[in-house]
C-alpha positions in Angstrom: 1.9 11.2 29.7 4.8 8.9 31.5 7.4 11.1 31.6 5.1 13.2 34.3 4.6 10.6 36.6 4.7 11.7 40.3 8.3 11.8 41.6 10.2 13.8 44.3 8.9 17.4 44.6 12.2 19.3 43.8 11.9 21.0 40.5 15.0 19.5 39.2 13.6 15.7 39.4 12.7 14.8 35.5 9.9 12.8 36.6 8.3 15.6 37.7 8.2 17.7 34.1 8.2 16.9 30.2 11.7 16.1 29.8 13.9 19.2 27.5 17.3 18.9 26.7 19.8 22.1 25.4 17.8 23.6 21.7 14.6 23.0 23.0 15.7 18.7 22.1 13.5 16.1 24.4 10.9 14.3 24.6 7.4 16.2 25.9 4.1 15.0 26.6 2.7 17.1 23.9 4.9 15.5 21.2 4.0 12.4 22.3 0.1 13.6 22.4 0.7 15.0 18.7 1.9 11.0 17.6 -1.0 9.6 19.3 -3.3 11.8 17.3 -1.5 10.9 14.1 -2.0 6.7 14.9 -5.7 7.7 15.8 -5.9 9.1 12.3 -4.0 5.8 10.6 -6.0 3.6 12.7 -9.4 5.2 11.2 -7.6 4.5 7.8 -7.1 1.1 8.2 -10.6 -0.1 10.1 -13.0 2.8 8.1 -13.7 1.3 4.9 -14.2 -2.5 5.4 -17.7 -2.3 6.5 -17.9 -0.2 3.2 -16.9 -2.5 1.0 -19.8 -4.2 -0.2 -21.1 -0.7 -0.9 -18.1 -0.1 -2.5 -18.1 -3.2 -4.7 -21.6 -1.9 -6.2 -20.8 1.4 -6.4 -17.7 0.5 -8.8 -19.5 -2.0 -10.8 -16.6 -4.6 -9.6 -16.7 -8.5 -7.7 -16.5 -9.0 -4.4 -13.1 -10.9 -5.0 -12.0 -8.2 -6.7 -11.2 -6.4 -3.3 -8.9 -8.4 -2.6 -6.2 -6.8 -5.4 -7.0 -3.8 -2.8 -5.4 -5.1 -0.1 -2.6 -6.7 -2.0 -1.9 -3.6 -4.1 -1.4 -1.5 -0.7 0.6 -4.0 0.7 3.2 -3.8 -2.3 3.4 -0.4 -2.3 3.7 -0.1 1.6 6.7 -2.6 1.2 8.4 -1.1 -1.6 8.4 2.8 0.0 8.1 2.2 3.8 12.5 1.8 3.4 13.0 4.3 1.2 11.4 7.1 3.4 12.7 5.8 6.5 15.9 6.7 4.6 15.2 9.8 3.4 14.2 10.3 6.8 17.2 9.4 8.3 19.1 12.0 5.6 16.9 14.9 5.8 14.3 15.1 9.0 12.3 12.3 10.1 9.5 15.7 10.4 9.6 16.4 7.0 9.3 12.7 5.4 6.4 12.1 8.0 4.9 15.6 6.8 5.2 14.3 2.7 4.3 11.2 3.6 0.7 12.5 5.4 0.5 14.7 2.2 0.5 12.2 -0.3 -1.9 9.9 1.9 -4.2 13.0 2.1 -4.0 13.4 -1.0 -4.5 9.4 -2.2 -7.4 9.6 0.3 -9.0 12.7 -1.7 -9.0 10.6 -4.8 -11.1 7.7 -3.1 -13.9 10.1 -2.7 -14.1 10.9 -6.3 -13.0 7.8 -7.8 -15.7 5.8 -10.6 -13.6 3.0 -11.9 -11.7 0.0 -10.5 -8.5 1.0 -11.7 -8.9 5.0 -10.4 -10.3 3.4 -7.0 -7.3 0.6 -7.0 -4.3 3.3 -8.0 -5.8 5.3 -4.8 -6.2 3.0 -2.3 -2.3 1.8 -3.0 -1.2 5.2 -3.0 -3.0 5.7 0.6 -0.6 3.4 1.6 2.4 5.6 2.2 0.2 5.9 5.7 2.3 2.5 6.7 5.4 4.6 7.3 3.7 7.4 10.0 4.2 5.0 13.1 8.4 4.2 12.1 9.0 7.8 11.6 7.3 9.0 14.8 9.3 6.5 16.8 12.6 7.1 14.6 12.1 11.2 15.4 11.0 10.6 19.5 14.4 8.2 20.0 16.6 10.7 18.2 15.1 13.5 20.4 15.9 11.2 23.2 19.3 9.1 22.4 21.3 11.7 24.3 19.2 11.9 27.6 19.7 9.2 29.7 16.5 7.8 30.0 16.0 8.0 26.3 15.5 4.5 25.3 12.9 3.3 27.6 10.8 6.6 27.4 10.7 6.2 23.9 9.4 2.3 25.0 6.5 3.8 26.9 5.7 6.1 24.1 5.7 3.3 21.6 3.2 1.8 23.6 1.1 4.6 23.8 1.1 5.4 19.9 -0.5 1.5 19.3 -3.1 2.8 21.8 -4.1 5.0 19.6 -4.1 3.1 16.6 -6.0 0.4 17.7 -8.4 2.7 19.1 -8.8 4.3 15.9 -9.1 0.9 14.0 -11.9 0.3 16.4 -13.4 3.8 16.0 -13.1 3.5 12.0 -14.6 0.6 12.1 -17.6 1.4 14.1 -18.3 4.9 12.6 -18.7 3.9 9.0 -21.4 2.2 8.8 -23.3 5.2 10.9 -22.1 7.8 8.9 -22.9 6.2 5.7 -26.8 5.1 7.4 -26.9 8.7 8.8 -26.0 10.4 4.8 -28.5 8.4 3.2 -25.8 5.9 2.2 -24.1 8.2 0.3 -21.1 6.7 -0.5 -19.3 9.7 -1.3 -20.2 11.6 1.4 -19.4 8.9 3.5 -15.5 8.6 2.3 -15.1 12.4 2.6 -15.0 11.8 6.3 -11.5 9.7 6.5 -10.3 12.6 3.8 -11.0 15.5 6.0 -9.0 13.5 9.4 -6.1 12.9 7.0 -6.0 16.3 6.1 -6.1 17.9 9.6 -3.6 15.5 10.6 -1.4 17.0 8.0 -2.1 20.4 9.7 -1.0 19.0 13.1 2.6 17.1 11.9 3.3 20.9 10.0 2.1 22.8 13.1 3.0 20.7 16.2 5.8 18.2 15.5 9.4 19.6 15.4 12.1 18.3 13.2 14.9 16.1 14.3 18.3 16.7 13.4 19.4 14.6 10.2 23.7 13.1 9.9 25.4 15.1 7.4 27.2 13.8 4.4 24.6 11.4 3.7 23.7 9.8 0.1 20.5 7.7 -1.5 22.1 4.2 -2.1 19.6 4.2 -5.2 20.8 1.3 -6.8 20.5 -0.7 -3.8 17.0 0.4 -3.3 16.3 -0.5 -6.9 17.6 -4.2 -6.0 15.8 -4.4 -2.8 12.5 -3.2 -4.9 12.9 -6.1 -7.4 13.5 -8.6 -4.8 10.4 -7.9 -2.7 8.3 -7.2 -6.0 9.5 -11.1 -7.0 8.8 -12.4 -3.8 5.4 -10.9 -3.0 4.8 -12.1 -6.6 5.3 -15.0 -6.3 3.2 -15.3 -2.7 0.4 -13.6 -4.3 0.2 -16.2 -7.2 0.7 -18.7 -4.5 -2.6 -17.4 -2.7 -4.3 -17.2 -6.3 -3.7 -21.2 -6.7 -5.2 -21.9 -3.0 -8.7 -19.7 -4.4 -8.7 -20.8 -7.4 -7.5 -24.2 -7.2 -5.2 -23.7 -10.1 -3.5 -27.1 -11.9 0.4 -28.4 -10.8 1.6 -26.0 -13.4 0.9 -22.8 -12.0 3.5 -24.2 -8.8 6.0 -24.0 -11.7 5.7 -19.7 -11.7 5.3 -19.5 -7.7 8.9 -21.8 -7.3 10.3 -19.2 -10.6 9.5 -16.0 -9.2 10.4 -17.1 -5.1 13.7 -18.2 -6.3 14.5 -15.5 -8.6 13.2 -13.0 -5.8 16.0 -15.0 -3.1 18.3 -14.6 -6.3 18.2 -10.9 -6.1 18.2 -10.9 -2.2 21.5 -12.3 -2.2 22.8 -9.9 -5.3 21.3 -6.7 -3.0 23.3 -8.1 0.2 26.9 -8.8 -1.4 26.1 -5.4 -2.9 25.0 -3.3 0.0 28.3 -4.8 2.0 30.5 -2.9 -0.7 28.8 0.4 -0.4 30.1 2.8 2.3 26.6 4.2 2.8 24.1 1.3 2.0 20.3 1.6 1.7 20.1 -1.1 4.6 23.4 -1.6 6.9 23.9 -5.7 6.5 26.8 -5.3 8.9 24.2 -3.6 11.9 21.4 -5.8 10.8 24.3 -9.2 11.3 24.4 -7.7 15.3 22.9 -9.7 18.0 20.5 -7.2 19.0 19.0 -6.5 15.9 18.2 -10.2 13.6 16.3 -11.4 16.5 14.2 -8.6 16.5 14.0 -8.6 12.8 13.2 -11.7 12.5 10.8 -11.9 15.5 8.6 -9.0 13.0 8.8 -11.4 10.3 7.2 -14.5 12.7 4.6 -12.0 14.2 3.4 -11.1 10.8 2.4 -14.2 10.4 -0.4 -14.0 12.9 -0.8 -10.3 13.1 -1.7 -10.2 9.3 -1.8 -14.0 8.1 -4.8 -15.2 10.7 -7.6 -12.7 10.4 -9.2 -14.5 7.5 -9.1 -18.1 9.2 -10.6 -16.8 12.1 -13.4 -15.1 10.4 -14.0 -18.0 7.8 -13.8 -20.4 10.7 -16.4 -18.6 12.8 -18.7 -18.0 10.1 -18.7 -22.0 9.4 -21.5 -24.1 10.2 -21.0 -26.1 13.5 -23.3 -29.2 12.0 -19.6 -29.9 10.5 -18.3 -30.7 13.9 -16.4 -27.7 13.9 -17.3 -23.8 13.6 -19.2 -21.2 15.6 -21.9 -20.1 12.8 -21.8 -16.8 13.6 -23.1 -14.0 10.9 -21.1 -10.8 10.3 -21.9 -9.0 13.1 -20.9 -11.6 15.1 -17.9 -12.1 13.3 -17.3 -8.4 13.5 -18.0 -8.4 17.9 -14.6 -11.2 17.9 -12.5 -9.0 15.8 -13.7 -6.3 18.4 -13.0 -8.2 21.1 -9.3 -8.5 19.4 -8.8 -5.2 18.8 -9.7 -4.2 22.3 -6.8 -7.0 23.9 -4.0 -5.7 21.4 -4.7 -2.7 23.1 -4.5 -3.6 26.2 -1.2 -6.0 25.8 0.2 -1.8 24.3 -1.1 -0.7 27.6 0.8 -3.9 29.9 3.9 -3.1 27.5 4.2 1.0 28.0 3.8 0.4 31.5 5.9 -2.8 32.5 9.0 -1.3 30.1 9.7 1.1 33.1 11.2 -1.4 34.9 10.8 -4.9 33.5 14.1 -6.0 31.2 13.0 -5.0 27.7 14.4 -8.5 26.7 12.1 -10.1 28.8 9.2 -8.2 27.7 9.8 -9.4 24.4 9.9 -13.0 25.0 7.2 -12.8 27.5 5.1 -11.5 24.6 6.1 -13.5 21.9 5.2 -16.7 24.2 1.7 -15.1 24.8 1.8 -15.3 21.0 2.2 -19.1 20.4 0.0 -19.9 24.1 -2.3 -18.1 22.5 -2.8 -20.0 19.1 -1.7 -23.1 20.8 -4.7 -23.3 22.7 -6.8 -23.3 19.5 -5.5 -26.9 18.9 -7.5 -27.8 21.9 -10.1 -25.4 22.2 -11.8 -24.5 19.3 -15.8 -25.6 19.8 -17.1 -22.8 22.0 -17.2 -19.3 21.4 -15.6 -18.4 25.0 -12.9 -20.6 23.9 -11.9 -18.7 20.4 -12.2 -15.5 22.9 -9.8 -16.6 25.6 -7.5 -17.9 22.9 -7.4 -14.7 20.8 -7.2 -12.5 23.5 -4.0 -13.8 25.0 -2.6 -13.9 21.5 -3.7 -10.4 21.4 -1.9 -9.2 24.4 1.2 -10.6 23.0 1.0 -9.3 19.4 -0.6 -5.8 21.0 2.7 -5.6 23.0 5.3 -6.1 20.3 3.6 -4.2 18.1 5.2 -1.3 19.8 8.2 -3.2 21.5 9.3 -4.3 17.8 10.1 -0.6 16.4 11.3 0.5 19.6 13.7 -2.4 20.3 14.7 -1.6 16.6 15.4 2.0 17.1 17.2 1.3 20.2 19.7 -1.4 18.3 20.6 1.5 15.6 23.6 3.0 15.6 23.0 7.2 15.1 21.2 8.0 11.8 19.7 4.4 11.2 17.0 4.9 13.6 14.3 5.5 10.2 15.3 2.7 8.6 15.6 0.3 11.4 12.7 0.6 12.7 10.8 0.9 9.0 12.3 -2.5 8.7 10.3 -4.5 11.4 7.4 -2.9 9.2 8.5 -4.7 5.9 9.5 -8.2 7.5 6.3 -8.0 9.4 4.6 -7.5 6.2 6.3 -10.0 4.2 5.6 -12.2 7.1 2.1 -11.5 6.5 1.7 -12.0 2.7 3.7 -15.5 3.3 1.3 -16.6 5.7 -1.7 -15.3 3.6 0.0 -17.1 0.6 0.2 -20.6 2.7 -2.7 -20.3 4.6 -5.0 -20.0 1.8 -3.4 -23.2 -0.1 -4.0 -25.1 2.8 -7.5 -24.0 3.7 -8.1 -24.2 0.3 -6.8 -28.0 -0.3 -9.5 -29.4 2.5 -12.6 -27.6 1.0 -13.9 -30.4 -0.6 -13.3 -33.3 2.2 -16.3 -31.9 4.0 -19.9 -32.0 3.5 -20.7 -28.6 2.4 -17.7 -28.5 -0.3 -16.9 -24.7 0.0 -15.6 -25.1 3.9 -12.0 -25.4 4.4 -11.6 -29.3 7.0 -10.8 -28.5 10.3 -7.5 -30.2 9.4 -6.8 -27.0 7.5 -7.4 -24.9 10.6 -5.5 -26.8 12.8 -2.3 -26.4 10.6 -3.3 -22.4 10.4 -3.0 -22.2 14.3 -0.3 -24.7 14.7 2.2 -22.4 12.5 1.1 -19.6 14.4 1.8 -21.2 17.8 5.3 -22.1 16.4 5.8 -18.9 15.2 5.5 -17.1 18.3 7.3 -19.5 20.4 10.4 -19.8 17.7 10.3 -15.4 18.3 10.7 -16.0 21.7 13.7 -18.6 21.3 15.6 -16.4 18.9 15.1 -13.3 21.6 16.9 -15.9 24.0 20.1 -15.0 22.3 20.0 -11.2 22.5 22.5 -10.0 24.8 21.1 -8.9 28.0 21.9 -5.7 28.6 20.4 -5.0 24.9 17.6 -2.1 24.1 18.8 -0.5 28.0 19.3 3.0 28.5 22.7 4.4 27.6 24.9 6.6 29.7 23.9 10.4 28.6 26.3 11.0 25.7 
């Protein structure tokens, strides 16, 4: 991988090996080759089943809108556990939380095979979320292996690059393979799903086998009550966001605001309680005081505004491509259309992980990151514009993509780098939770607004292009307010350390 990039010929040169410290510490190509194998196998995960779930809505008896409490469930569950292991991680080997974690996804993924009923199939598919915390472990165990070599930080860069390389390759791989294998089984359904089972499994096998531990702080403790306080606040919040969405689809009366407004507040209620309490504990479940540092809110906060496109635009852009032009707006495109433009996606975020893994040798990481946050809002910006002609959708989201494909690996990495020693887990399992709750919000508000223009137009199910021009708009600012808020990270931030 990078750390065997030609150099001087002496033996001694660490450009010219996989990089070992004393104890057999370092980071090697063939870790790093194990981790891309594991985001391969999440990847799969995450792009397998959607061209499977029509067949999975008739196999379960269930609505199509009922799929949607899938995605939601998953997303809860991902948000409530994601800190917790990243702590436990931290504690006890980021190795062995990766390892349970791959176990219980196998083992979630098992129990989609064989599931009959909504509620088995819905239990399952939340429980496969635990998969959500691989990709902040793998980066928390390659910087701790690395924070004492000199050229720790930015290797560990490079690698994070490379590991969303391979998930996006297995999102696109997932994606494409279902449908054959369920056509080549006789759309069997069952035998089909036994196929993302069997990767999980083997990727159990390869953590266990080929991934060695880190070495955990001693003297550490659980801050369980403050994980029980961050719980409630994110279940009150992503409440209240999901009811939010549930009044855009359903077009729900004033009253139902009434519950959104309750459960945001009394979710912001219990954010404060969990901060005033986790600056009294001597070991807190998240460090207020390191995420209060200059280096690390921006980047916090720069997962939270990515999250709104990453995860809040994918169902605009489909709806909007799918919609009949004769409106004056639209491309009119059918689902495998549809499906060729998330593709084409797909392929730029991994090509903006490419750009970032190999600029980060020598480019400031500081700059990185606002160069790819203003790809970000350029990209969604132009939408405003240029929205009639299919090239134009593709140029847009494929600067958009190189952004969000870049800090997709920057955004742990620059996390892990801003951590003091034995916060690396949980920093970096942060930018996952903001970035998800950035997600939900934007789902929340983007479907209210879609929502509250389908009746202006001529078709009455079609969200106005007014709609879609707000979608992109808040997009575009998110990106560009990302890149502003980098502005005030200190220079020198997320740069290789002397060798301790």
């Amino acid at each position: 991988m990078t750390s065997s990039s030609a150099g001087s010929s002496t033996a001694k040169s660490p450009r010219t090996r996989s990089v070992r410290l004393p104890g057999g510490l370092g980071i090697t190509a063939g870790l790093i080759g194990w981790f891309i194998l594991v985001e391969i196998v999440s990847g799969i995960l995450q792009g397998y089943y959607v061209p499977l779930f029509s067949d999975i809505v008739v196999s379960l008896g269930i609505h199509d809108s009922d799929v949607n409490w899938f995605e939601a469930a998953q997303l809860l569950l991902s948000a409530l556990v994601v800190p917790v292991l990243a702590k436990l991680g931290d504690m006890y080997g980021h190795k062995r939380i990766l390892l349970i974690a791959a176990i219980l996804t196998a083992g979630a993924t098992w129990w989609l095979v064989f599931a009959t009923s909504f509620w088995s199939f819905l239990i399952a598919w939340a429980l496969q979320g635990f998969y959500v915390v691989w990709l902040p472990l793998e980066i928390a165990l390659i910087f701790e292996r690395g924070r004492v070599q000199q050229r720790g930080v930015s290797t560990t860069r490079r690698a994070a690059g490379l590991l969303v390389v391979g998930l996006e390759a297995g999102a696109i791989i997932g994606a494409l393979a279902a449908g054959r294998i369920f056509a080549a089984s006789g759309q069997n359904l069952t035998a089909t799903l036994v196929v993302p089972a069997i990767a999980v499994t083997l990727v159990a096998l390869v953590i266990w086998i080929g991934v060695p531990e880190s070495a955990p702080e001693g003297g550490r403790r659980l801050d369980t009550w403050g994980f029980v306080l961050l719980a409630w606040a994110l279940l009150l919040v992503t409440g209240g966001l999901a009811w939010m969405r549930m009044i855009g689809e359903l077009a729900l009366g004033a009253g139902a605001w009434v519950w959104v407004i309750a459960l945001l507040l009394a979710g912001i209620a219990v954010f404060v309680w969990f901060v005033r309490f986790e600056l009294r504990q001597d070991d807190p479940a998240v460090d207020i005081r390191v995420l209060r540092r200059p280096e690390m809110w921006p980047v916090q906060a720069t997962a939270f505004l990515i999250g709104i496109s990453l995860l809040g635009a994918q169902g605009p852009l489909s709806t909007y491509a799918g919609t009949d032009p004769s409106l004056g707006y639209g491309l009119g495109l059918d689902a495998t259309q549809r499906s060729n433009i998330i593709g084409v996606y797909l392929v730029s975020l991994i090509v903006g992980a490419v750009l970032f893994a190999v600029t980060s040798r020598r480019a400031s990481p500081r700059v990185v990151l606002i160069a790819a946050s203003l790809l970000v809002g350029v990209g969604y910006l132009l939408f405003l514009p240029f929205h009639r002609e299919l090239w134009q959708v593709l140029l847009n989201l494929s600067i958009a993509g190189l952004g969000c494909g870049a800090l997709v690996g920057a955004l742990p990495a620059a996390a892990a780098a801003a951590a003091p020693r034995g916060q690396t887990g949980i920093a970096t399992a942060l930018t996952n939770t903001t970035k998800t709750i950035g997600g939900s919000f934007s789902s929340a508000v983007f479907g209210v607004v879609l929502a509250a223009g389908a009746g202006a137009v001529a078709s009455q199910t079609a969200a106005s292009l007014g709609g879609y021009l707000t979608v992109w708009a808040i997009c575009a600012g998110g990106g560009f307010l990302a890149a502003l808020l980098l502005v005030f990270v200190p220079k020198v931030a997320f740069a290789d350390d002397p060798a301790s």
